[in-house]
Gaussian input, Z-matrix of N, CA and C with variables (Angstrom, degrees):
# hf/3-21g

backbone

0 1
 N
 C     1     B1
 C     2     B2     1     A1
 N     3     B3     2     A2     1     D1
 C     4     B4     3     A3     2     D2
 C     5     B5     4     A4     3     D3
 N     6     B6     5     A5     4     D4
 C     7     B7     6     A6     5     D5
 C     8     B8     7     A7     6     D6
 N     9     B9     8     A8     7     D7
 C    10    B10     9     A9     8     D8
 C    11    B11    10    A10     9     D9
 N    12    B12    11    A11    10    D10
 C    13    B13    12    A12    11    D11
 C    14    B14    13    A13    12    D12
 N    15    B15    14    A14    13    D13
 C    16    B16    15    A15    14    D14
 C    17    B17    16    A16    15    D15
 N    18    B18    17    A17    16    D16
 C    19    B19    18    A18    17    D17
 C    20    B20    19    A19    18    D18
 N    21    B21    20    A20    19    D19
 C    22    B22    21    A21    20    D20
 C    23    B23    22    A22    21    D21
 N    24    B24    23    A23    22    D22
 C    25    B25    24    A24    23    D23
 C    26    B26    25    A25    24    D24
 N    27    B27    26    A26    25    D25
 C    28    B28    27    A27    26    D26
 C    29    B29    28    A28    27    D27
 N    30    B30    29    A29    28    D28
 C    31    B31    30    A30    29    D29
 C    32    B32    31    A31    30    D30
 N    33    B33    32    A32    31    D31
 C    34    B34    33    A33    32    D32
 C    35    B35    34    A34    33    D33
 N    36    B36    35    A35    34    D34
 C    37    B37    36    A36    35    D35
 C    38    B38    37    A37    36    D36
 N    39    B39    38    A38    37    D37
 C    40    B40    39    A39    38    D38
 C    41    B41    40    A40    39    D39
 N    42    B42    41    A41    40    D40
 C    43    B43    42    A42    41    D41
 C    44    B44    43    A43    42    D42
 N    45    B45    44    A44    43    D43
 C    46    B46    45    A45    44    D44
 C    47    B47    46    A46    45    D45
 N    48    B48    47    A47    46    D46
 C    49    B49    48    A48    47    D47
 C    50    B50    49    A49    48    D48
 N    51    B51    50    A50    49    D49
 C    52    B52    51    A51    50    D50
 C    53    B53    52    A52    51    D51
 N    54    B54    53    A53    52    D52
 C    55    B55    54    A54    53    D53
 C    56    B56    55    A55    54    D54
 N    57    B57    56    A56    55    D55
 C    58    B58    57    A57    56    D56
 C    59    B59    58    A58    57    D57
 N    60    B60    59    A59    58    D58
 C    61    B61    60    A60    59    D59
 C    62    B62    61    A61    60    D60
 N    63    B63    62    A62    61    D61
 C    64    B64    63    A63    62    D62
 C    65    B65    64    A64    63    D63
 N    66    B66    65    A65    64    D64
 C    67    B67    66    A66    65    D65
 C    68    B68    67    A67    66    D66
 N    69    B69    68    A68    67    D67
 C    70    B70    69    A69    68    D68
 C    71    B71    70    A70    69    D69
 N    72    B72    71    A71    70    D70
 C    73    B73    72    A72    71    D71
 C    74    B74    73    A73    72    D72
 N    75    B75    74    A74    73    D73
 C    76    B76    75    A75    74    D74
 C    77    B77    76    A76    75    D75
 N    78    B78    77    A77    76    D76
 C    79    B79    78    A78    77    D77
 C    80    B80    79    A79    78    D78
 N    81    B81    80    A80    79    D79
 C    82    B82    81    A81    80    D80
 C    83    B83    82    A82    81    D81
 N    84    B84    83    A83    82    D82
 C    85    B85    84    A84    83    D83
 C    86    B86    85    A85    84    D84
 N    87    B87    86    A86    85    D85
 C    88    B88    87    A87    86    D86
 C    89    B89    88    A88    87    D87
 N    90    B90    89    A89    88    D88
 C    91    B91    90    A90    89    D89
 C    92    B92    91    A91    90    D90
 N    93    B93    92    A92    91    D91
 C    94    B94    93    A93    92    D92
 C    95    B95    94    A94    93    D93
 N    96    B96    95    A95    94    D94
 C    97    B97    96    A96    95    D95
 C    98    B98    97    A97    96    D96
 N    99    B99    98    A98    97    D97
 C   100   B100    99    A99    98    D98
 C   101   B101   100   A100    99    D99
 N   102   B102   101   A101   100   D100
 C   103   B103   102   A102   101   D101
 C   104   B104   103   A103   102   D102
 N   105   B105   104   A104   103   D103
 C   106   B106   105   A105   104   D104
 C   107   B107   106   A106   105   D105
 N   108   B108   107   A107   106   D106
 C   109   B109   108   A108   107   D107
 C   110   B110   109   A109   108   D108
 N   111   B111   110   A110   109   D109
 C   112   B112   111   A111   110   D110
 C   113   B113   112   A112   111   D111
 N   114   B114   113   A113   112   D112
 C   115   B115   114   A114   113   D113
 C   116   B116   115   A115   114   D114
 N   117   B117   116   A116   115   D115
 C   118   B118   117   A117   116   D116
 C   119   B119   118   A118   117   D117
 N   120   B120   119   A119   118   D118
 C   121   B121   120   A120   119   D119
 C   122   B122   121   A121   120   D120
 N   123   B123   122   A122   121   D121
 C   124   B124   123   A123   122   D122
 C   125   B125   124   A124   123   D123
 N   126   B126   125   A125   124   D124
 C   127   B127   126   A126   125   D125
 C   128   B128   127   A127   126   D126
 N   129   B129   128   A128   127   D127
 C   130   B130   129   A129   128   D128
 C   131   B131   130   A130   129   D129
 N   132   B132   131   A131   130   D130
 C   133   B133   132   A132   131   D131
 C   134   B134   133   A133   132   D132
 N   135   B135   134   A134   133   D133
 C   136   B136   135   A135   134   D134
 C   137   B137   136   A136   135   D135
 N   138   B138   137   A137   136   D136
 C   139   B139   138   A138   137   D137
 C   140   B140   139   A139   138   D138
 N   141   B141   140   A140   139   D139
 C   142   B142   141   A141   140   D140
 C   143   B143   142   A142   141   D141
 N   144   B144   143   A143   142   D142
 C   145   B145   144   A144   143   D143
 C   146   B146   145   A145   144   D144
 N   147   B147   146   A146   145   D145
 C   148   B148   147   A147   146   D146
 C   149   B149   148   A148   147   D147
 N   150   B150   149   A149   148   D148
 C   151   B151   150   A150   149   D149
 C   152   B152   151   A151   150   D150
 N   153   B153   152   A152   151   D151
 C   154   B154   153   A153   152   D152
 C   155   B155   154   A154   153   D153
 N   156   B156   155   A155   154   D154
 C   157   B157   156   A156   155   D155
 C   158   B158   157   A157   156   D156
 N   159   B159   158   A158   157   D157
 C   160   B160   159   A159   158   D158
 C   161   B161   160   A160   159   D159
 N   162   B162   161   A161   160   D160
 C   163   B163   162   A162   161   D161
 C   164   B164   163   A163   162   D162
 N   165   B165   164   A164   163   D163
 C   166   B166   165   A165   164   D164
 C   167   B167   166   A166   165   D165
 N   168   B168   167   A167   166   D166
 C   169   B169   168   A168   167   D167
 C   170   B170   169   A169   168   D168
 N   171   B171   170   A170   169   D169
 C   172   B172   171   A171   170   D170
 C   173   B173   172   A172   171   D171
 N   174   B174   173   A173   172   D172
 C   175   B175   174   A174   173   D173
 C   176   B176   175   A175   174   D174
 N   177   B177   176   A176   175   D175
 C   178   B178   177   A177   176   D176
 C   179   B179   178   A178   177   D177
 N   180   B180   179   A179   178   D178
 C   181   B181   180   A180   179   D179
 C   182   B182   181   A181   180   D180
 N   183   B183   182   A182   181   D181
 C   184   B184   183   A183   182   D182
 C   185   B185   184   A184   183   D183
 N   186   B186   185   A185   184   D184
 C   187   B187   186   A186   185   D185
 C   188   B188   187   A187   186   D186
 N   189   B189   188   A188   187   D187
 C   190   B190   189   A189   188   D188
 C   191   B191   190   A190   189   D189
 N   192   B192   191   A191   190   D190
 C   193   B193   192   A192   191   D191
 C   194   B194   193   A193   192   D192
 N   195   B195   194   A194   193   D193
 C   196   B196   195   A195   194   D194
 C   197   B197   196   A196   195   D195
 N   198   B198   197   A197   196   D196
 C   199   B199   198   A198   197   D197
 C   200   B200   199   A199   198   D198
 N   201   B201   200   A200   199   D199
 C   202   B202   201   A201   200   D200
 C   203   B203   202   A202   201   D201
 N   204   B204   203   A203   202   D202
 C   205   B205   204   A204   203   D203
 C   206   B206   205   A205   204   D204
 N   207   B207   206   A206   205   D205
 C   208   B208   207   A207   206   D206
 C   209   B209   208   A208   207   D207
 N   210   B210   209   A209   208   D208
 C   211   B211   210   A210   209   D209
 C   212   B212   211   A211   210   D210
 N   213   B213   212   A212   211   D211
 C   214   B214   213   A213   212   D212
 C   215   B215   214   A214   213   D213
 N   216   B216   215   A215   214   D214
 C   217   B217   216   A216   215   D215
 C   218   B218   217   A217   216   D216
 N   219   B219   218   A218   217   D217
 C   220   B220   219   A219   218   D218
 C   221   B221   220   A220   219   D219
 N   222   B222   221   A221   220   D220
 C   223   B223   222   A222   221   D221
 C   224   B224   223   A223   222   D222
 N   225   B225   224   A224   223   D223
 C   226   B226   225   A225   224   D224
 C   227   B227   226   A226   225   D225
 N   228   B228   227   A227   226   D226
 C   229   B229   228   A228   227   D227
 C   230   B230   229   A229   228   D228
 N   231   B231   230   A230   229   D229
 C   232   B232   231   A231   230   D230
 C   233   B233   232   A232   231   D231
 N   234   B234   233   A233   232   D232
 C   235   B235   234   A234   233   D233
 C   236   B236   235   A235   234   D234
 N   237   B237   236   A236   235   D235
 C   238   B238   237   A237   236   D236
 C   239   B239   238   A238   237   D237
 N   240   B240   239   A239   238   D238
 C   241   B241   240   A240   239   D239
 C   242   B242   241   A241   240   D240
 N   243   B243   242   A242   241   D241
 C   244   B244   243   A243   242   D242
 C   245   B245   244   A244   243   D243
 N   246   B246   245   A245   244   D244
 C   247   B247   246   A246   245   D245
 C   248   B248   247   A247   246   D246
 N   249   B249   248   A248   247   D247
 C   250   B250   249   A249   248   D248
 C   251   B251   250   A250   249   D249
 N   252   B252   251   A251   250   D250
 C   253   B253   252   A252   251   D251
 C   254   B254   253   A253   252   D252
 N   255   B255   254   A254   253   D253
 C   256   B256   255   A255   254   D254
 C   257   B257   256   A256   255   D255
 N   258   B258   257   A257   256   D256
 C   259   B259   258   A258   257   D257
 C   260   B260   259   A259   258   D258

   B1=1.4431
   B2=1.5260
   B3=1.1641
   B4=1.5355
   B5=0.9947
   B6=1.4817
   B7=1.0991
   B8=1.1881
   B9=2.1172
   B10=1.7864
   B11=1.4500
   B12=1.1892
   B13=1.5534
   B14=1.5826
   B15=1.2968
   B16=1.4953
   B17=1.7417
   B18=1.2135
   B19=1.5206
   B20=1.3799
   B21=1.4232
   B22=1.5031
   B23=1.3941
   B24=0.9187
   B25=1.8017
   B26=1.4859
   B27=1.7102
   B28=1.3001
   B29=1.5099
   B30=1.4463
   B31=1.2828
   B32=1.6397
   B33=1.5339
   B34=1.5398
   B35=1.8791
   B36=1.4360
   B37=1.5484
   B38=1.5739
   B39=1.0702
   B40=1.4446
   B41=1.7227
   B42=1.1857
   B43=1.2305
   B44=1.6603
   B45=1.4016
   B46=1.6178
   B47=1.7720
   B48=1.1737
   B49=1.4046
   B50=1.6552
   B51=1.4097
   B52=1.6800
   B53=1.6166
   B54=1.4845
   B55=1.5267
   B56=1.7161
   B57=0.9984
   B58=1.3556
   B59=1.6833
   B60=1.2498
   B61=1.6736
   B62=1.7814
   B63=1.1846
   B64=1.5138
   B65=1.5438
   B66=0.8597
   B67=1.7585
   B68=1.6642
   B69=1.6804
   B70=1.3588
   B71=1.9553
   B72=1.8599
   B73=1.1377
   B74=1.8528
   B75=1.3135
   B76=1.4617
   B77=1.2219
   B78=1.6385
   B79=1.5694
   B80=1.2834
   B81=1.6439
   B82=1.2415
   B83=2.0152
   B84=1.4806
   B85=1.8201
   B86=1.0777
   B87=1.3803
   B88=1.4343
   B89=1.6997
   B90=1.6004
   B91=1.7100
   B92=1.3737
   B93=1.4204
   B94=1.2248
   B95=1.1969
   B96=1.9213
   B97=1.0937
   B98=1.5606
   B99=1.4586
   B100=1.7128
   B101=1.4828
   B102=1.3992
   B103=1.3443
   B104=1.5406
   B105=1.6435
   B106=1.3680
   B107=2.0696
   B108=1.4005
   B109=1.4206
   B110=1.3349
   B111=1.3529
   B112=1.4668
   B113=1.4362
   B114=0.9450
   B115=1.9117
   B116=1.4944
   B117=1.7761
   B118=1.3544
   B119=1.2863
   B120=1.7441
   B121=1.2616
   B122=1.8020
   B123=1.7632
   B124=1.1578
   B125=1.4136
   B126=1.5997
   B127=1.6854
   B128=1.3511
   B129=1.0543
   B130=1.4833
   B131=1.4175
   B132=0.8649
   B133=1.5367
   B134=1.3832
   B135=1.6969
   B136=1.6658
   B137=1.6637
   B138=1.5047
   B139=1.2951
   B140=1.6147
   B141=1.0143
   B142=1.9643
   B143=0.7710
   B144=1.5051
   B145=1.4470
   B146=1.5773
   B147=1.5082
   B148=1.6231
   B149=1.0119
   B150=0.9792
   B151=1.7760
   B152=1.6640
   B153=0.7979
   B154=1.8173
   B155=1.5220
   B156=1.1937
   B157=1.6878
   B158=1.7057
   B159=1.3334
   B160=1.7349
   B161=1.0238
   B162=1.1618
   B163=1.6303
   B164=0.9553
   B165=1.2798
   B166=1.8757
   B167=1.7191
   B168=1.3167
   B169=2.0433
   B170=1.3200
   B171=1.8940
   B172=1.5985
   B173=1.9019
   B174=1.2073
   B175=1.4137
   B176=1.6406
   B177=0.9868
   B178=1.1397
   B179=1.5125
   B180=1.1170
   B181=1.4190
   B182=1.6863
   B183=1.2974
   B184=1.8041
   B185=1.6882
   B186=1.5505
   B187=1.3104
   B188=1.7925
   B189=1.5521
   B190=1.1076
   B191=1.5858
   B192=1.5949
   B193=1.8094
   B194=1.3098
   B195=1.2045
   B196=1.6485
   B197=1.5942
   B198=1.2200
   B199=1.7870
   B200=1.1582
   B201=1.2986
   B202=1.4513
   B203=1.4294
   B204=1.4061
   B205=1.4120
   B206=1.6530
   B207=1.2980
   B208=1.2605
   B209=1.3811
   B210=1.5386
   B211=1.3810
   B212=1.5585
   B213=1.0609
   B214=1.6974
   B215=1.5584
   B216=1.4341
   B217=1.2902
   B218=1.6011
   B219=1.0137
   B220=1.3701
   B221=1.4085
   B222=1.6485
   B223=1.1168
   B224=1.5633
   B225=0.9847
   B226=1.5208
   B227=1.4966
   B228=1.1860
   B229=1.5062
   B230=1.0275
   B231=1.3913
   B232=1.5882
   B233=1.3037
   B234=1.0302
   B235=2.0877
   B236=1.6804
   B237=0.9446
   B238=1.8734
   B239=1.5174
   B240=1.0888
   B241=1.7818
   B242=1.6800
   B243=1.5768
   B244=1.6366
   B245=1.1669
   B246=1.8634
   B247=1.1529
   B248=1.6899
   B249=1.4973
   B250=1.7452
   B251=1.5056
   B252=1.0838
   B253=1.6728
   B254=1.5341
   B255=1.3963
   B256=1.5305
   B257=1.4928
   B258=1.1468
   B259=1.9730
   B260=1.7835
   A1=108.46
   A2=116.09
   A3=117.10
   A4=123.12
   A5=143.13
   A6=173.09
   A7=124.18
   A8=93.94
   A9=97.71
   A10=92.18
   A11=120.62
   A12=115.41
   A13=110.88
   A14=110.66
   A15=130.64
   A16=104.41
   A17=102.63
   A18=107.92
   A19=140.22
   A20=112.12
   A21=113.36
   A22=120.02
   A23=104.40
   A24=119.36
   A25=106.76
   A26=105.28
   A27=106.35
   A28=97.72
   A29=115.53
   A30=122.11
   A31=115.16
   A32=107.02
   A33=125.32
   A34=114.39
   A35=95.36
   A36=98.93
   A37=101.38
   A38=160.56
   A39=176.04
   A40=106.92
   A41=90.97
   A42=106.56
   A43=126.53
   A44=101.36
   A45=96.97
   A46=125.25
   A47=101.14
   A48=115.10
   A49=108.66
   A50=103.26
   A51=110.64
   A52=96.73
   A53=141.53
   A54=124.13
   A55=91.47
   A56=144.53
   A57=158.15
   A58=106.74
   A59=106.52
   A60=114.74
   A61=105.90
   A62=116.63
   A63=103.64
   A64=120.06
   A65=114.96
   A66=115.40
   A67=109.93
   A68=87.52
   A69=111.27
   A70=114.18
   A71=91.12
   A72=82.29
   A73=112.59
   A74=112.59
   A75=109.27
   A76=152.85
   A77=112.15
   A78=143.36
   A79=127.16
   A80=108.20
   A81=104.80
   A82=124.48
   A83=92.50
   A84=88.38
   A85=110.89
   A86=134.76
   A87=120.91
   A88=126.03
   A89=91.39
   A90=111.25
   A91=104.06
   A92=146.72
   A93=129.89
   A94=140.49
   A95=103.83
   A96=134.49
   A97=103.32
   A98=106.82
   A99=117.03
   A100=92.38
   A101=135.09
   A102=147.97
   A103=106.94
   A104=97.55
   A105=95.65
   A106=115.39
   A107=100.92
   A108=114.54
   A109=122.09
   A110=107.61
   A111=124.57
   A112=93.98
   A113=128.06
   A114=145.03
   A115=102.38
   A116=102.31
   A117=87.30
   A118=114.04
   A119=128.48
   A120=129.91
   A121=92.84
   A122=107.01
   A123=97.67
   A124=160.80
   A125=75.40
   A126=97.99
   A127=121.37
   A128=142.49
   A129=136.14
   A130=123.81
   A131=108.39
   A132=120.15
   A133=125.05
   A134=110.07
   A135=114.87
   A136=104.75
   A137=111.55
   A138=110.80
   A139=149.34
   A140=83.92
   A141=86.60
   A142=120.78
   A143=122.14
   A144=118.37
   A145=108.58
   A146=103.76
   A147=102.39
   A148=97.37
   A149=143.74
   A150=147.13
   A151=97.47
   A152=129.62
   A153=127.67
   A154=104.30
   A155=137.54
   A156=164.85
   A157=105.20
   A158=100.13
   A159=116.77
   A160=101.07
   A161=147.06
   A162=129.34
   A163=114.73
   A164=125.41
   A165=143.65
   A166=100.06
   A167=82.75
   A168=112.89
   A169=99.51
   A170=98.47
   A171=110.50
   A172=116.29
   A173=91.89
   A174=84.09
   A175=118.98
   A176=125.56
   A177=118.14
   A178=108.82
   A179=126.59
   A180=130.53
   A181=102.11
   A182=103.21
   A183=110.81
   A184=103.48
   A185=93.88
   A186=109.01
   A187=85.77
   A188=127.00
   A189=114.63
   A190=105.98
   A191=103.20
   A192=114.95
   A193=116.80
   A194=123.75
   A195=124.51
   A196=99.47
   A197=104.76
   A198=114.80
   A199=108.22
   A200=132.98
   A201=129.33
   A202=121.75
   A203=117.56
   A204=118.12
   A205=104.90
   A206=110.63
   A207=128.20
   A208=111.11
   A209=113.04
   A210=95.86
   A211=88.06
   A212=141.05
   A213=156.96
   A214=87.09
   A215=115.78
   A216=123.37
   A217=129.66
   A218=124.05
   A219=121.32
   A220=112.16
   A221=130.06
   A222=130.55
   A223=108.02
   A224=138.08
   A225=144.76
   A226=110.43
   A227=124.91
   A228=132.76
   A229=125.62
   A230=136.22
   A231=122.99
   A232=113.68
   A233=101.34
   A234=117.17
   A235=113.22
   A236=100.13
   A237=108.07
   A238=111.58
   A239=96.97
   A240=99.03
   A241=115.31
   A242=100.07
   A243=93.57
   A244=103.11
   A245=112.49
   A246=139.38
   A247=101.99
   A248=101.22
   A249=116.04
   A250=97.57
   A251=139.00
   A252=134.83
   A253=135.53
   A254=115.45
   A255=101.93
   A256=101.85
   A257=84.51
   A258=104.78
   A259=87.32
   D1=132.25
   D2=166.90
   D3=-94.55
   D4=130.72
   D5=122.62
   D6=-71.75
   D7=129.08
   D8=-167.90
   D9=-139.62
   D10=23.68
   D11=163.51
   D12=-165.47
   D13=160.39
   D14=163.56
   D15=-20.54
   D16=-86.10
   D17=173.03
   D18=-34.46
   D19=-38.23
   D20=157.24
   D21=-97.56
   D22=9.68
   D23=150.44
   D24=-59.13
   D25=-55.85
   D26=-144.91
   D27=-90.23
   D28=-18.41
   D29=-177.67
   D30=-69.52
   D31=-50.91
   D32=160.20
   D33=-31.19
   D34=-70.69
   D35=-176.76
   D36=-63.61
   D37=-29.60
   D38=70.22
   D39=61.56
   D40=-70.27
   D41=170.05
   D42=-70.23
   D43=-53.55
   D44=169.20
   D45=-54.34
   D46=-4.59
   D47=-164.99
   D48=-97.25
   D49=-45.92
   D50=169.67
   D51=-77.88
   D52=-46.92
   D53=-175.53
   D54=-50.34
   D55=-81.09
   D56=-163.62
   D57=-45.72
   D58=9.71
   D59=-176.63
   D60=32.41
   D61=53.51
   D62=160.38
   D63=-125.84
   D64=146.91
   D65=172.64
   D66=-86.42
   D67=167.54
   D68=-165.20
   D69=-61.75
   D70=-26.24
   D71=-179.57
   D72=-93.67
   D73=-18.77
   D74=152.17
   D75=-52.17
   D76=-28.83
   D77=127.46
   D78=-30.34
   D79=-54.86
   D80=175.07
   D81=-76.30
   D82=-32.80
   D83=163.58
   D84=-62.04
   D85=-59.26
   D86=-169.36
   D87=-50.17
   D88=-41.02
   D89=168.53
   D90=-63.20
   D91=-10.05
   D92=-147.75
   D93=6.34
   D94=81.27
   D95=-175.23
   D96=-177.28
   D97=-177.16
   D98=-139.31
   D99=-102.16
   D100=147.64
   D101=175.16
   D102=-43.78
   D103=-43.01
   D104=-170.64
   D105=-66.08
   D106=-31.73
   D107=157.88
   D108=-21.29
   D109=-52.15
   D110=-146.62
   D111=-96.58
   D112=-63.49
   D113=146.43
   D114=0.57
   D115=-70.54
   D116=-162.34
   D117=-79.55
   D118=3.38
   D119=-160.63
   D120=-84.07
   D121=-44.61
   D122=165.53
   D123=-27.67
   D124=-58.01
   D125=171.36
   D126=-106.05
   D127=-9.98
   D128=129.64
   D129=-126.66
   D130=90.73
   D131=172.64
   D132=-50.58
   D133=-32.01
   D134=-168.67
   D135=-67.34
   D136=-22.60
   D137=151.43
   D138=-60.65
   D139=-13.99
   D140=-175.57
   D141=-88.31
   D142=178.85
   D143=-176.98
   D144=-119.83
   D145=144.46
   D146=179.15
   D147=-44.84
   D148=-108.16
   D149=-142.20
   D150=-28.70
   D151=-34.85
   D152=167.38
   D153=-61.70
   D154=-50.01
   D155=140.24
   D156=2.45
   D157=-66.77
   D158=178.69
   D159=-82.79
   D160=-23.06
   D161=-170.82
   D162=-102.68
   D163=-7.56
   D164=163.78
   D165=-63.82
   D166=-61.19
   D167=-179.64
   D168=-24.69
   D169=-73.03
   D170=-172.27
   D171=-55.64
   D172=-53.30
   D173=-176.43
   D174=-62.30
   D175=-21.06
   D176=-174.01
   D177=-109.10
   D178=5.81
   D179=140.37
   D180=109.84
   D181=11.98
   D182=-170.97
   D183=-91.15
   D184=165.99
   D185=-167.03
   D186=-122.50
   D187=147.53
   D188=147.59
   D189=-115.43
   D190=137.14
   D191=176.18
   D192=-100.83
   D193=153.41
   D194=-176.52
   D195=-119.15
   D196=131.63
   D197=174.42
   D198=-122.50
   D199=156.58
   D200=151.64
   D201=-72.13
   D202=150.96
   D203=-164.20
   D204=-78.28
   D205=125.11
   D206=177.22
   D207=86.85
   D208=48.98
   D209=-177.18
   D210=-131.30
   D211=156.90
   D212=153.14
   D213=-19.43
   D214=155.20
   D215=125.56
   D216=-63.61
   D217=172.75
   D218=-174.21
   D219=-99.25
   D220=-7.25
   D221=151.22
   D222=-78.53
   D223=-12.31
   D224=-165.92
   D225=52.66
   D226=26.60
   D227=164.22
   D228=-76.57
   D229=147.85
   D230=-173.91
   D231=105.42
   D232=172.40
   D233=169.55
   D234=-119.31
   D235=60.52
   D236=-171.95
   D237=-48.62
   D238=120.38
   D239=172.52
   D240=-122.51
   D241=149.32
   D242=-173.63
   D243=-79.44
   D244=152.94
   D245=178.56
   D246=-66.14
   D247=121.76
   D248=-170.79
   D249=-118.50
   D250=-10.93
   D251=154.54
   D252=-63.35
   D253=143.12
   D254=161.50
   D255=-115.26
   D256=178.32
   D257=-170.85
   D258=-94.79

């Protein structure tokens, strides 16, 4: 999945979290941290802090990967398109 901002970060983990039938406050024990944690990572993310980032990660069983822009994935799955934004 590609991701090019905060928000579909937060939407991604969001989602993997309801496929995985768990709640926010079940997330947050495993993450060890408070429901409300998890809440606000949801809904604004440009706030959080990495270390909140990985412990979402961990609990919910995700990996995040770094690619260079415009390059294949390494499964070669997908429809890869080059990154046309700036920060």
């Amino acid at each position: 999945m590609k991701i090019t901002s905060a928000r579909g970060l937060a939407d991604a983990l969001q989602q993997a979290r309801k496929q995985q039938g768990q709640t926010q406050q079940t997330i947050g024990e495993l993450a060890g941290t408070k429901q409300s944690t998890v809440s606000a990572f949801e809904t604004s993310p440009e706030h959080a802090r990495i270390e909140t980032l990985f412990k979402l990660l961990s609990a919910l069983n995700l990996e995040l990967v770094l690619e260079l822009r415009g390059q294949a994935p390494e499964n070669g799955s997908g429809n890869h398109q080059a990154w046309d934004q700036e920060w």
